[in-house]
N, C-alpha and C positions, 0 to 999 in steps of 0.2 A: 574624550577620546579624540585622538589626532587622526585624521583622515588627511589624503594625499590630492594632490591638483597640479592640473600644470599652467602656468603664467602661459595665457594668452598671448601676450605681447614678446616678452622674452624666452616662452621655453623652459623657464626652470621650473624643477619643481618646488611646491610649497606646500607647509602641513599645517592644518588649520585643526583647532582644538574648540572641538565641536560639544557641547554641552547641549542632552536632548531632555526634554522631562516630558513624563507618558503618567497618563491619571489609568488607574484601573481600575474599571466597574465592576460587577457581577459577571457578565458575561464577557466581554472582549477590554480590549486598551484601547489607550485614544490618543494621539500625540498632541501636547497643548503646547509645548514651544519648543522651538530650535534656534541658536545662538551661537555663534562663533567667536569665544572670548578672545584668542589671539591667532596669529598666524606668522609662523617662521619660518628659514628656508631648510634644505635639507641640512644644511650645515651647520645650520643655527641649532638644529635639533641634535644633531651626531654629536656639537659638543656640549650639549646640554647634558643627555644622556648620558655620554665618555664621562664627565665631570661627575657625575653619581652612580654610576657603576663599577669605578675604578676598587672600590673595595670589593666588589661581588662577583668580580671576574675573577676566575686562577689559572692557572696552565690547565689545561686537560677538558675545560666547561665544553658542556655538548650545544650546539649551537638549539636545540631545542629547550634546553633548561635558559640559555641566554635568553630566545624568544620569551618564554615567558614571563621572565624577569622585567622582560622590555615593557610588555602588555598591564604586567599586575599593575608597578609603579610610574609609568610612562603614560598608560592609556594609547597606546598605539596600537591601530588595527592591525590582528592579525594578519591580514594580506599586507601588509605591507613592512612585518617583520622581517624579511630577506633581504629587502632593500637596506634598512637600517643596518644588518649586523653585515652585509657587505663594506659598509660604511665602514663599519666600528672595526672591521678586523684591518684594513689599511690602516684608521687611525689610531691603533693599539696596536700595531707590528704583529700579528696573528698571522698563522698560516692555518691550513683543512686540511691536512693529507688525507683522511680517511674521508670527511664530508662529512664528518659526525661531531669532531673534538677539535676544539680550538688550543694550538699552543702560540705561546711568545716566540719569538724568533729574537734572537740573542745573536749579537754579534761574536763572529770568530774570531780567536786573539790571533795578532798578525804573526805571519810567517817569515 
């Protein structure tokens, strides 16, 4: 799961892909380790994502089915799916009219 942080030193942000493993007894959970296998920036992730989702996007996607899309295959916490598909709709030429549905913005033929 990618969780979000901000650089200390510089400010940006970065998403680190946190890998937790919990033993379950009879009664409660226990957490036996936590692990950080990589850590990207945001940008590094938007085109990670953009790169694999490019088939699963179409005109019209509601930005709540994108969310999920993002979380199933990505592991990105949901808090911080907004930020992501803020991302992705700049870098997929996306606009929100309504704030529900994502369309392509297609250029006008000249005048």
């Amino acid at each position: 799961m990618y969780i979000k942080s901000k650089c200390p030193i510089c400010g940006s942000n970065n998403y680190h892909n946190v890998q937790v493993r919990i033993e379950e007894t009879r009664k409660n959970l226990s957490l036996k380790d936590v692990s950080v296998t990589d850590t990207v920036t945001d940008e590094e992730l938007a085109r990670e994502i953009l790169c694999g989702l490019k088939p699963q996007v179409y005109d019209g996607i509601t930005i709540k089915e994108l969310c999920r899309v993002i979380k199933k295959y990505y592991g990105v916490a949901a808090a911080y799916c907004c930020d992501l598909v803020t991302r992705l709709k700049i870098e997929m030429n996306m606009y929100c009219p309504d704030r529900r549905h994502l369309y392509y913005v297609y250029p006008s033929p000249p005048q």
